[in-house]
C-alpha positions as CSV (number, residue, x, y, z in Angstrom):
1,X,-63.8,76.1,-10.0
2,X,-66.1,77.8,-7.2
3,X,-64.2,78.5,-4.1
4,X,-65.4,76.7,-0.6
5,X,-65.9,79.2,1.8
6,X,-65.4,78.9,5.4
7,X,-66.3,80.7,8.5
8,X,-63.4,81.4,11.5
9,X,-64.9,82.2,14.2
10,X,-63.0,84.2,16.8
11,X,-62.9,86.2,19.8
12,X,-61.9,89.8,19.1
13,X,-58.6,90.5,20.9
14,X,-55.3,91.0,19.1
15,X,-53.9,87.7,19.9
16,X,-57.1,85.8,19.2
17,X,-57.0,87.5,15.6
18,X,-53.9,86.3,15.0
19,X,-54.3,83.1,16.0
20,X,-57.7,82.7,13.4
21,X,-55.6,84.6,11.1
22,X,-52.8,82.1,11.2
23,X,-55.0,79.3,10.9
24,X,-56.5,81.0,7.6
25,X,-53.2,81.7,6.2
26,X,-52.5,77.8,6.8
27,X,-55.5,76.6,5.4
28,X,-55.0,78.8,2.8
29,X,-51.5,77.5,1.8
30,X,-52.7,74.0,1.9
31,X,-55.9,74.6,-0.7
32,X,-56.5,77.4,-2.9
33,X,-59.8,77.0,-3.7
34,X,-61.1,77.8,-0.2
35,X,-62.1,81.3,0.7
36,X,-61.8,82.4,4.5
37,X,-63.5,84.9,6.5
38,X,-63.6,85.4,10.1
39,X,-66.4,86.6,12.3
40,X,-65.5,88.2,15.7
41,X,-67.4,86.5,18.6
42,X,-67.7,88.2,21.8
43,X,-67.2,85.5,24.9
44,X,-67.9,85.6,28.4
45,X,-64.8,85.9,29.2
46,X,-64.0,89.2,27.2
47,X,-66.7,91.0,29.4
48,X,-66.1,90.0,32.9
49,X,-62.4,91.7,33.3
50,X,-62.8,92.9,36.7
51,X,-63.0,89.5,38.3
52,X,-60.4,86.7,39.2
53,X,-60.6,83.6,37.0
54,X,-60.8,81.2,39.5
55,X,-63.6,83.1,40.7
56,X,-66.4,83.4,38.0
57,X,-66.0,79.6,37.7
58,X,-66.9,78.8,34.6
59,X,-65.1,75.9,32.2
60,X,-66.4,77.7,29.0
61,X,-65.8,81.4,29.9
62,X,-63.7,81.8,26.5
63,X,-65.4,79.3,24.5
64,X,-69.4,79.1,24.7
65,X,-69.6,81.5,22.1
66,X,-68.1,79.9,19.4
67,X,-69.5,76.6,20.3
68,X,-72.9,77.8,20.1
69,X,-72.3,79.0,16.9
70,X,-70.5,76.4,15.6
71,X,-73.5,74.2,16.4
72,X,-76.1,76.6,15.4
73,X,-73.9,76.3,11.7
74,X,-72.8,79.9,11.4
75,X,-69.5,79.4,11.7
76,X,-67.2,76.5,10.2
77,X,-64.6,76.6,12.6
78,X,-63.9,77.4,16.3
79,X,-60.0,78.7,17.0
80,X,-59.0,78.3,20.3
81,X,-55.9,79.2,22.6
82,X,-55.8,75.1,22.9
83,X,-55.5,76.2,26.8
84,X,-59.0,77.7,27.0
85,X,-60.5,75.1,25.6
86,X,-62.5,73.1,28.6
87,X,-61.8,69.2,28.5
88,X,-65.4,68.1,27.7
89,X,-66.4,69.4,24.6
90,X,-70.0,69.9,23.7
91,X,-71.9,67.2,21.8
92,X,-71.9,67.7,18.6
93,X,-68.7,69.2,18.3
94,X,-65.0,68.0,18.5
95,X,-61.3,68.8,18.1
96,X,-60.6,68.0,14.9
97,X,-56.9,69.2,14.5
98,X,-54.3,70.8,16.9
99,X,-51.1,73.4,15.1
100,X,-47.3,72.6,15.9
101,X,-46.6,74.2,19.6
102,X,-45.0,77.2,20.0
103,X,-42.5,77.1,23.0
104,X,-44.6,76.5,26.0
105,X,-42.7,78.7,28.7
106,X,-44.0,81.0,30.9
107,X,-41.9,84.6,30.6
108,X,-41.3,87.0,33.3
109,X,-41.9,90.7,32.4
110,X,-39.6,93.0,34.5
111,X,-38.3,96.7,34.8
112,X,-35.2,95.5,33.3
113,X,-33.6,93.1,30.9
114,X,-32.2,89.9,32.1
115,X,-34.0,89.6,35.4
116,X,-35.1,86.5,37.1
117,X,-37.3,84.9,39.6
118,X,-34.8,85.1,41.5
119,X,-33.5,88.2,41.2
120,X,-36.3,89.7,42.3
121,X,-36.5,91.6,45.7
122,X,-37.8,90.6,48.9
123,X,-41.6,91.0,49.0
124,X,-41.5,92.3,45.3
125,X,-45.3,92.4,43.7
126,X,-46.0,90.3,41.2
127,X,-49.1,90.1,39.0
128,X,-50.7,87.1,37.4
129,X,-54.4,86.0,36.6
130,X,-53.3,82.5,36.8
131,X,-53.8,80.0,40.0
132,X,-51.2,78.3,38.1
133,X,-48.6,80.3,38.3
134,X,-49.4,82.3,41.6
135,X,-48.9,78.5,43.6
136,X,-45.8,77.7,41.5
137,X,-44.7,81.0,42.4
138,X,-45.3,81.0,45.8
139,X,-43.7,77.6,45.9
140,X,-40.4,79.0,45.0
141,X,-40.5,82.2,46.5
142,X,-43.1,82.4,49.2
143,X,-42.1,86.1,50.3
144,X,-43.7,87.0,47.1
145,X,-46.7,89.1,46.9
146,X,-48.9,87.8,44.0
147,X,-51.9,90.2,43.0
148,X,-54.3,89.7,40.1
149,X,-54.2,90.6,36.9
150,X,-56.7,90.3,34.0
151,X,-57.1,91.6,30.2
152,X,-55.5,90.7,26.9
153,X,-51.7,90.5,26.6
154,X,-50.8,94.0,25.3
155,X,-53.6,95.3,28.0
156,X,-51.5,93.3,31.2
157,X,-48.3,94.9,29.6
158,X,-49.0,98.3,29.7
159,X,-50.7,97.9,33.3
160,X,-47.7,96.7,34.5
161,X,-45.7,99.5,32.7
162,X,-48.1,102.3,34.4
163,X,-47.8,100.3,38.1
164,X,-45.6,100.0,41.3
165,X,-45.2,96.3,40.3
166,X,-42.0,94.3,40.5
167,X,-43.1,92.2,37.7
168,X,-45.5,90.2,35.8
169,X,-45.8,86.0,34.5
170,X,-47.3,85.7,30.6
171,X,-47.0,82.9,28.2
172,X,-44.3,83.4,26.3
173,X,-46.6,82.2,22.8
174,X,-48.5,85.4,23.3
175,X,-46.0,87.8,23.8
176,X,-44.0,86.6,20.8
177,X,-46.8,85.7,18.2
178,X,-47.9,89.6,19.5
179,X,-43.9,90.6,18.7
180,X,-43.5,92.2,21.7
181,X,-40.8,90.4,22.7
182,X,-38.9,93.4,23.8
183,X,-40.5,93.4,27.1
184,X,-39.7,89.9,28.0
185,X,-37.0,89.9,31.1
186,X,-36.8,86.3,31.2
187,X,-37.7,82.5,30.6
188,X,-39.0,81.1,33.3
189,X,-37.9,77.2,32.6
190,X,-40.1,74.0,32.8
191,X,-37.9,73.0,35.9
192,X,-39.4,76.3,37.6
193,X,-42.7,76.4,36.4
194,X,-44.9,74.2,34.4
195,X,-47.1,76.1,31.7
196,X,-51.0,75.5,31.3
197,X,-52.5,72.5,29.6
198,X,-52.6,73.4,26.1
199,X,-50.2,76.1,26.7
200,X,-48.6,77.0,23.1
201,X,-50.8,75.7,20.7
202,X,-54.0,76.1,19.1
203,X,-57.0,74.1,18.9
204,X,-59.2,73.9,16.1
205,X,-63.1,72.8,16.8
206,X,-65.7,72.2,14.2
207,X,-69.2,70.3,14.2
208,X,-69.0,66.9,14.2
209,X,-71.2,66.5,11.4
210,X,-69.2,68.9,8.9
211,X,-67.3,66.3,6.9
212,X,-65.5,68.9,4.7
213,X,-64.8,70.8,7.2
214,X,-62.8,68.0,9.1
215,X,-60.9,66.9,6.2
216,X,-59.8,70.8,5.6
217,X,-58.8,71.2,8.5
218,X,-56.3,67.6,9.4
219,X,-54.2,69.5,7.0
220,X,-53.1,72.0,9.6
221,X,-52.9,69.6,12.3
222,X,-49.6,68.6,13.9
223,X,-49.6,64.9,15.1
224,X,-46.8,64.9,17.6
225,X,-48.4,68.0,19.4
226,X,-52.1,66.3,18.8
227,X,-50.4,63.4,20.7
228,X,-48.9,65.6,24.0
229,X,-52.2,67.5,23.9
230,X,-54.0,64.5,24.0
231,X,-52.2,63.2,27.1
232,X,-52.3,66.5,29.0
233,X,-55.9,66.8,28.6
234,X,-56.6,63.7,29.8
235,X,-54.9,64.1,33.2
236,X,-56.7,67.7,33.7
237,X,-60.0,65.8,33.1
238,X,-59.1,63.1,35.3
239,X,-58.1,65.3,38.1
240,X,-61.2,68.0,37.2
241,X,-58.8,70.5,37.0
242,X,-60.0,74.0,35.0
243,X,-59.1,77.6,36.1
244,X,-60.2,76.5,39.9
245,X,-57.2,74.1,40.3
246,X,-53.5,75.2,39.9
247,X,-52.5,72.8,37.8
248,X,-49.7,72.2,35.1
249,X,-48.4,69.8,32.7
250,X,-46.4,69.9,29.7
251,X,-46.2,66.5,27.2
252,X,-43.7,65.7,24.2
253,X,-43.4,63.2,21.8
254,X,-39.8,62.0,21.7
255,X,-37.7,59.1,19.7
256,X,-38.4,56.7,22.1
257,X,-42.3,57.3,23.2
258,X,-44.5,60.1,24.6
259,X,-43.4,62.0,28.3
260,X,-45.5,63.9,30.4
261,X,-44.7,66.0,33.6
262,X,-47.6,67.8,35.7
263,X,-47.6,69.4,39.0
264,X,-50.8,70.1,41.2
265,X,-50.1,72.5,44.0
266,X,-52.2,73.8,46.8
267,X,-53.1,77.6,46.3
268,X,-50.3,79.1,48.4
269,X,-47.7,77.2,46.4
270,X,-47.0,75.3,49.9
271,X,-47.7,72.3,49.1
272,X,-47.0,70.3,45.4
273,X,-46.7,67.3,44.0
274,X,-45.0,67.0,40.9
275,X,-44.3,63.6,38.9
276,X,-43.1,62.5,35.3
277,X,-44.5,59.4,33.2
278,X,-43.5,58.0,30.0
279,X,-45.3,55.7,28.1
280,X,-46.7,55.1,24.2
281,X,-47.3,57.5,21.9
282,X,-50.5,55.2,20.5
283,X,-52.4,55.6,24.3
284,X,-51.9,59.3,25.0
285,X,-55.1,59.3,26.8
286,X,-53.8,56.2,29.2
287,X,-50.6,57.8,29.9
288,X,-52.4,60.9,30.7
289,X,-54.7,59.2,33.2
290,X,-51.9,56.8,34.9
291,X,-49.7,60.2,35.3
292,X,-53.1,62.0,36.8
293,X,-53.4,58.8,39.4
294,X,-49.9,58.9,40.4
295,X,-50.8,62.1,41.7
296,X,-53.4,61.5,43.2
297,X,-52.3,58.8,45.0
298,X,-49.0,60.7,46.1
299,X,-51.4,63.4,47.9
300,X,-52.8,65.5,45.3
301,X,-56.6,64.0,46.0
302,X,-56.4,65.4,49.4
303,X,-55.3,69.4,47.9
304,X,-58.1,69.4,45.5
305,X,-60.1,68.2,47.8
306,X,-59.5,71.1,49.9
307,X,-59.7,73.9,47.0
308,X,-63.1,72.0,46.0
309,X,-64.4,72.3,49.5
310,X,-63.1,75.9,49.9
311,X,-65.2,77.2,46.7
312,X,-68.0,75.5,47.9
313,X,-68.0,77.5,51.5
Protein backbone atom coordinates (compact mmCIF):
# COMPACT_ATOMS: atom_id res chain seq x y z
CA UNK A 1 0.00 0.00 0.00
CA UNK A 2 1.34 3.67 -0.99
CA UNK A 3 2.09 5.69 2.02
CA UNK A 4 0.10 9.15 2.62
CA UNK A 5 2.41 11.74 3.03
CA UNK A 6 2.11 14.68 5.10
CA UNK A 7 3.69 18.02 5.45
CA UNK A 8 4.54 19.57 9.28
CA UNK A 9 5.12 22.72 9.14
CA UNK A 10 7.26 24.37 11.75
CA UNK A 11 9.14 27.15 12.94
CA UNK A 12 12.81 26.39 13.21
CA UNK A 13 13.84 26.65 16.90
CA UNK A 14 14.79 23.64 19.03
CA UNK A 15 11.70 23.54 20.92
CA UNK A 16 9.41 24.10 17.94
CA UNK A 17 11.21 20.99 16.24
CA UNK A 18 10.43 18.98 18.94
CA UNK A 19 7.26 19.73 19.28
CA UNK A 20 6.51 18.90 15.12
CA UNK A 21 8.72 16.11 15.78
CA UNK A 22 6.59 14.72 18.62
CA UNK A 23 3.53 15.12 16.78
CA UNK A 24 5.16 13.01 13.84
CA UNK A 25 6.28 10.35 16.05
CA UNK A 26 2.52 10.32 17.35
CA UNK A 27 0.98 10.20 14.12
CA UNK A 28 3.34 7.89 13.22
CA UNK A 29 2.50 5.34 15.99
CA UNK A 30 -1.19 5.69 15.33
CA UNK A 31 -0.86 4.77 11.25
CA UNK A 32 1.89 3.34 9.53
CA UNK A 33 1.21 3.96 6.24
CA UNK A 34 1.65 7.75 6.54
CA UNK A 35 5.05 9.29 5.67
CA UNK A 36 6.05 12.63 7.59
CA UNK A 37 8.19 15.36 6.70
CA UNK A 38 8.59 18.71 8.18
CA UNK A 39 9.39 21.98 6.46
CA UNK A 40 10.93 24.74 8.68
CA UNK A 41 8.90 28.10 8.44
CA UNK A 42 10.45 31.26 9.44
CA UNK A 43 7.76 33.52 11.45
CA UNK A 44 7.65 37.03 12.36
CA UNK A 45 8.24 36.41 15.52
CA UNK A 46 11.74 34.53 14.97
CA UNK A 47 13.07 37.89 13.38
CA UNK A 48 12.07 40.67 15.53
CA UNK A 49 14.15 39.56 18.83
CA UNK A 50 15.24 42.87 19.84
CA UNK A 51 11.74 44.10 20.73
CA UNK A 52 9.29 43.51 23.68
CA UNK A 53 6.22 41.37 22.82
CA UNK A 54 3.77 43.48 24.01
CA UNK A 55 5.19 46.01 21.85
CA UNK A 56 5.32 44.76 18.16
CA UNK A 57 1.56 44.01 18.76
CA UNK A 58 0.77 41.58 16.65
CA UNK A 59 -1.79 38.43 17.44
CA UNK A 60 -0.06 36.22 14.71
CA UNK A 61 3.69 37.09 15.29
CA UNK A 62 4.39 33.19 15.68
CA UNK A 63 1.78 31.91 13.44
CA UNK A 64 1.11 33.80 10.04
CA UNK A 65 3.58 31.80 8.45
CA UNK A 66 2.29 28.57 8.78
CA UNK A 67 -1.24 29.67 8.22
CA UNK A 68 -0.42 31.09 4.95
CA UNK A 69 0.94 28.03 3.97
CA UNK A 70 -1.42 25.86 5.28
CA UNK A 71 -3.97 27.72 3.19
CA UNK A 72 -1.84 28.18 0.11
CA UNK A 73 -1.79 23.90 0.51
CA UNK A 74 1.94 23.45 1.07
CA UNK A 75 1.90 22.25 4.13
CA UNK A 76 -0.73 19.64 5.77
CA UNK A 77 -0.40 20.62 9.19
CA UNK A 78 0.42 23.71 11.34
CA UNK A 79 2.15 22.76 15.01
CA UNK A 80 1.72 25.24 17.45
CA UNK A 81 2.91 26.09 21.10
CA UNK A 82 -1.09 25.92 21.74
CA UNK A 83 -0.15 29.39 23.57
CA UNK A 84 0.96 31.25 20.48
CA UNK A 85 -1.84 30.39 18.69
CA UNK A 86 -4.17 33.85 18.45
CA UNK A 87 -7.90 33.10 19.38
CA UNK A 88 -9.43 33.81 15.90
CA UNK A 89 -8.18 31.62 13.52
CA UNK A 90 -8.04 32.37 9.84
CA UNK A 91 -10.84 31.28 7.63
CA UNK A 92 -10.28 28.43 6.11
CA UNK A 93 -8.39 26.90 8.73
CA UNK A 94 -9.12 25.40 12.19
CA UNK A 95 -7.87 23.53 15.33
CA UNK A 96 -8.49 20.32 14.55
CA UNK A 97 -6.79 18.40 17.63
CA UNK A 98 -5.04 19.53 20.83
CA UNK A 99 -1.97 16.79 22.63
CA UNK A 100 -2.31 15.79 26.51
CA UNK A 101 -0.80 18.93 28.58
CA UNK A 102 2.35 18.81 29.88
CA UNK A 103 2.48 20.38 33.44
CA UNK A 104 1.53 24.03 32.92
CA UNK A 105 3.78 25.70 35.64
CA UNK A 106 5.85 28.50 35.21
CA UNK A 107 9.70 27.65 36.66
CA UNK A 108 12.03 30.00 38.16
CA UNK A 109 15.64 29.77 36.88
CA UNK A 110 18.16 30.83 39.61
CA UNK A 111 21.95 30.80 40.53
CA UNK A 112 21.18 27.99 42.77
CA UNK A 113 19.11 24.96 43.37
CA UNK A 114 16.06 25.19 45.43
CA UNK A 115 15.43 28.94 45.32
CA UNK A 116 12.22 30.66 45.39
CA UNK A 117 10.22 33.69 44.69
CA UNK A 118 10.64 34.30 47.74
CA UNK A 119 13.96 33.77 48.49
CA UNK A 120 15.00 36.14 46.32
CA UNK A 121 16.75 39.42 47.47
CA UNK A 122 15.51 42.74 47.77
CA UNK A 123 15.48 44.50 44.46
CA UNK A 124 16.86 41.21 42.79
CA UNK A 125 16.60 41.49 38.69
CA UNK A 126 14.47 39.32 37.15
CA UNK A 127 13.99 38.75 33.37
CA UNK A 128 10.86 37.72 31.59
CA UNK A 129 9.39 38.59 27.98
CA UNK A 130 5.98 37.94 29.43
CA UNK A 131 3.42 40.83 30.59
CA UNK A 132 2.10 37.89 32.20
CA UNK A 133 4.36 37.09 34.44
CA UNK A 134 6.13 40.56 35.02
CA UNK A 135 2.32 41.75 36.71
CA UNK A 136 1.97 38.53 38.67
CA UNK A 137 5.42 39.09 39.69
CA UNK A 138 5.17 42.41 40.67
CA UNK A 139 2.05 41.58 42.42
CA UNK A 140 3.82 39.37 44.88
CA UNK A 141 6.96 41.09 45.15
CA UNK A 142 6.78 44.64 44.00
CA UNK A 143 10.50 45.47 45.01
CA UNK A 144 11.25 43.40 42.05
CA UNK A 145 13.06 44.74 39.13
CA UNK A 146 11.58 42.97 36.02
CA UNK A 147 13.58 43.56 32.62
CA UNK A 148 12.90 41.94 29.29
CA UNK A 149 13.98 39.13 27.92
CA UNK A 150 13.43 37.54 24.44
CA UNK A 151 14.85 34.48 22.22
CA UNK A 152 14.18 30.75 22.32
CA UNK A 153 14.52 28.72 25.60
CA UNK A 154 18.14 27.53 25.50
CA UNK A 155 19.02 31.23 24.03
CA UNK A 156 17.11 33.00 27.53
CA UNK A 157 19.21 30.35 29.54
CA UNK A 158 22.43 31.04 28.59
CA UNK A 159 21.72 35.00 28.71
CA UNK A 160 20.85 34.65 32.01
CA UNK A 161 23.91 32.40 32.74
CA UNK A 162 26.34 35.16 31.09
CA UNK A 163 24.31 38.25 33.22
CA UNK A 164 24.20 40.07 36.58
CA UNK A 165 20.58 38.67 36.90
CA UNK A 166 18.92 37.35 40.00
CA UNK A 167 16.84 35.09 37.98
CA UNK A 168 14.66 34.33 35.23
CA UNK A 169 10.53 32.86 34.77
CA UNK A 170 10.11 30.11 31.69
CA UNK A 171 7.45 27.57 31.19
CA UNK A 172 8.37 24.71 32.73
CA UNK A 173 6.98 22.47 29.19
CA UNK A 174 9.98 24.01 27.42
CA UNK A 175 12.64 23.55 29.70
CA UNK A 176 11.80 19.90 30.28
CA UNK A 177 10.61 18.71 26.73
CA UNK A 178 14.35 20.69 25.97
CA UNK A 179 15.85 18.31 29.04
CA UNK A 180 17.35 20.96 30.55
CA UNK A 181 15.85 20.51 33.60
CA UNK A 182 19.02 20.92 35.54
CA UNK A 183 18.68 24.62 35.57
CA UNK A 184 15.34 24.77 37.01
CA UNK A 185 15.57 26.39 40.72
CA UNK A 186 11.94 26.09 41.27
CA UNK A 187 8.11 25.60 40.58
CA UNK A 188 6.50 28.51 40.73
CA UNK A 189 2.78 27.02 41.74
CA UNK A 190 -0.66 27.94 40.21
CA UNK A 191 -1.52 29.68 43.59
CA UNK A 192 1.49 32.08 42.73
CA UNK A 193 1.31 32.48 39.30
CA UNK A 194 -1.12 31.48 36.61
CA UNK A 195 0.60 30.12 33.31
CA UNK A 196 -0.46 31.44 29.64
CA UNK A 197 -3.60 30.29 27.84
CA UNK A 198 -2.58 27.30 26.21
CA UNK A 199 0.36 27.00 28.33
CA UNK A 200 1.65 23.17 28.07
CA UNK A 201 0.16 21.85 25.16
CA UNK A 202 0.19 21.80 21.54
CA UNK A 203 -2.09 22.76 19.01
CA UNK A 204 -2.54 21.17 15.80
CA UNK A 205 -4.11 23.47 12.70
CA UNK A 206 -4.95 22.16 9.33
CA UNK A 207 -7.19 23.55 6.36
CA UNK A 208 -10.55 23.23 6.87
CA UNK A 209 -11.11 21.59 3.70
CA UNK A 210 -8.42 18.72 4.19
CA UNK A 211 -10.71 15.87 5.25
CA UNK A 212 -7.82 13.34 5.65
CA UNK A 213 -5.95 15.40 7.14
CA UNK A 214 -8.52 16.00 10.08
CA UNK A 215 -9.28 12.54 10.57
CA UNK A 216 -5.34 11.77 10.92
CA UNK A 217 -4.84 14.02 13.09
CA UNK A 218 -8.19 13.43 16.05
CA UNK A 219 -6.01 10.50 16.63
CA UNK A 220 -3.46 12.62 18.57
CA UNK A 221 -5.90 14.68 20.17
CA UNK A 222 -6.56 14.62 23.91
CA UNK A 223 -10.26 15.37 24.81
CA UNK A 224 -9.95 16.46 28.42
CA UNK A 225 -7.20 19.02 27.42
CA UNK A 226 -9.29 19.88 24.04
CA UNK A 227 -12.04 20.62 26.65
CA UNK A 228 -9.82 23.19 29.24
CA UNK A 229 -8.26 24.62 26.03
CA UNK A 230 -11.47 25.26 24.79
CA UNK A 231 -12.68 27.16 27.91
CA UNK A 232 -9.51 29.19 28.34
CA UNK A 233 -9.59 30.36 24.92
CA UNK A 234 -12.83 31.57 25.12
CA UNK A 235 -12.35 33.89 28.08
CA UNK A 236 -8.93 35.44 26.42
CA UNK A 237 -11.27 36.13 23.37
CA UNK A 238 -13.84 37.54 25.39
CA UNK A 239 -11.66 39.71 27.31
CA UNK A 240 -9.37 40.51 23.87
CA UNK A 241 -6.58 39.54 25.70
CA UNK A 242 -3.14 38.51 23.40
CA UNK A 243 0.51 39.45 24.35
CA UNK A 244 -0.84 43.25 25.19
CA UNK A 245 -2.87 42.09 28.24
CA UNK A 246 -1.39 40.18 31.31
CA UNK A 247 -3.56 37.74 31.44
CA UNK A 248 -3.68 33.97 32.85
CA UNK A 249 -5.80 31.04 33.13
CA UNK A 250 -5.36 27.53 33.59
CA UNK A 251 -8.69 24.94 33.01
CA UNK A 252 -9.01 21.10 34.00
CA UNK A 253 -11.42 18.58 33.39
CA UNK A 254 -12.18 16.82 36.71
CA UNK A 255 -14.70 13.87 38.00
CA UNK A 256 -17.27 16.10 38.58
CA UNK A 257 -17.14 18.89 35.59
CA UNK A 258 -14.75 21.33 33.92
CA UNK A 259 -12.83 24.35 36.39
CA UNK A 260 -11.25 27.24 35.31
CA UNK A 261 -9.22 30.01 37.18
CA UNK A 262 -7.87 33.28 35.38
CA UNK A 263 -6.39 36.31 36.70
CA UNK A 264 -6.11 39.79 34.70
CA UNK A 265 -3.76 42.20 36.34
CA UNK A 266 -2.80 45.68 35.57
CA UNK A 267 0.87 46.01 34.19
CA UNK A 268 2.60 46.76 37.48
CA UNK A 269 1.10 43.68 39.15
CA UNK A 270 -0.82 46.29 41.48
CA UNK A 271 -3.89 45.73 40.77
CA UNK A 272 -5.58 41.93 39.92
CA UNK A 273 -8.46 40.27 39.90
CA UNK A 274 -8.53 36.71 40.04
CA UNK A 275 -11.68 34.34 40.14
CA UNK A 276 -12.52 30.46 39.69
CA UNK A 277 -15.69 28.98 37.86
CA UNK A 278 -16.83 25.55 37.43
CA UNK A 279 -19.25 24.39 35.18
CA UNK A 280 -19.97 21.51 32.33
CA UNK A 281 -17.57 19.87 30.49
CA UNK A 282 -20.18 19.87 27.26
CA UNK A 283 -20.15 24.10 27.23
CA UNK A 284 -16.45 24.84 27.57
CA UNK A 285 -16.90 27.78 25.58
CA UNK A 286 -19.87 29.14 28.05
CA UNK A 287 -17.97 28.50 31.03
CA UNK A 288 -15.04 30.26 29.55
CA UNK A 289 -17.18 33.40 28.77
CA UNK A 290 -19.23 33.49 32.18
CA UNK A 291 -15.57 33.13 34.03
CA UNK A 292 -14.31 36.16 31.53
CA UNK A 293 -17.60 38.36 32.65
CA UNK A 294 -17.14 37.72 36.19
CA UNK A 295 -14.08 39.52 35.73
CA UNK A 296 -15.09 42.00 34.10
CA UNK A 297 -17.63 42.94 36.10
CA UNK A 298 -15.41 42.56 39.36
CA UNK A 299 -13.12 45.51 37.75
CA UNK A 300 -11.06 43.91 35.11
CA UNK A 301 -13.06 46.11 32.26
CA UNK A 302 -11.70 49.19 33.84
CA UNK A 303 -7.61 47.65 33.73
CA UNK A 304 -7.81 46.77 30.13
CA UNK A 305 -9.34 49.51 29.53
CA UNK A 306 -6.49 51.43 30.74
CA UNK A 307 -3.64 49.20 28.99
CA UNK A 308 -5.86 49.55 25.70
CA UNK A 309 -5.90 53.35 26.02
CA UNK A 310 -2.17 53.41 27.06
CA UNK A 311 -0.96 51.52 23.66
CA UNK A 312 -3.06 53.74 21.82
CA UNK A 313 -1.17 57.15 23.24
Amino acid sequence: MKKEKIIIGSRGSALALWQANFVKKEIEKKNKYISIEIKIIKTKGDKILDVALSKIGDKGLFTKELEKELLNGTIDIAVHSLKDLQTDIPEGLKLAAVTKRHKVEDVLIAKKKGITIWDLKEGAIVATGSLRRRAQLLHLRPDLKIVELRGNVPTRIEKFLSSNWDAIVLARAGVERLKLNKYISSFIPLEEILPAVGQGALGIEINSNNKIVEEIVKEVNDENTFLAIKAERALLKYLEGGCQIPIGAYGEVKSNGLYIDAIVASVDGAVTFRKKARGSKNNPEKLGETLAKDLLKAGAYEVIKEIFNEKRN
